[in-house]
Steps between C-alpha positions, in 0.01 A plus 500: 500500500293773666119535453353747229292761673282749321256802623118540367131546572254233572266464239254228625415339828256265396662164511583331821854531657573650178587856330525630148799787508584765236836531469600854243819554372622772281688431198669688207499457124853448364467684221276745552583590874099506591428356830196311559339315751466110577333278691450163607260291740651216760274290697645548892447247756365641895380341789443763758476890464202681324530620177276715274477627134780808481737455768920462436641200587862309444475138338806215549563237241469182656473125383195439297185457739233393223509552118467871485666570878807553520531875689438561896400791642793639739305787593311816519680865413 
C-alpha cells in the first residue's frame, strides 16, 4: 500500500525533532454547491534540516513514532 503524502505550512517549531503542519483542503457543499475551506494539523517527525514558522513542506505517513506522531517530513518545496 503506498504512503499518504500531503502539502502544508509549518505552523510551529517549538518542540524538539518535531513539527506541527497545516494541511488545507477545499471542499464543496452537496447541496448548496458553496466551497469552503478546511484544515487540519499533523504532528511531523524531522531529524535534520531547519525549519521555521511559514515555509511549505511535504509530510509521509509512516508507522506511529509516539502517541500523536505518526507523519515525517519528506521535504522542503
Amino acid at each position: 500500500m503506498p504512503k499518504r503524502k500531503l502539502q502544508g505550512t509549518v505552523v510551529s517549531d517549538k518542540m524538539t525533532k518535531t513539527l506541527v503542519v497545516r494541511v488545507e483542503a477545499v471542499k464543496e457543499h452537496k447541496k448548496y454547491k458553496k466551497r469552503y475551506r478546511v484544515h487540519k494539523n499533523y504532528k511531523a517527525h524531522y531529524t535534520e534540516g531547519s525549519f521555521a514558522v511559514g515555509d511549505s513542506v511535504i509530510i509521509e505517513e509512516t508507522s506511529p513514532i509516539s502517541k500523536t506522531k505518526s507523519w515525517k517530513v519528506a521535504g522542503k518545496i
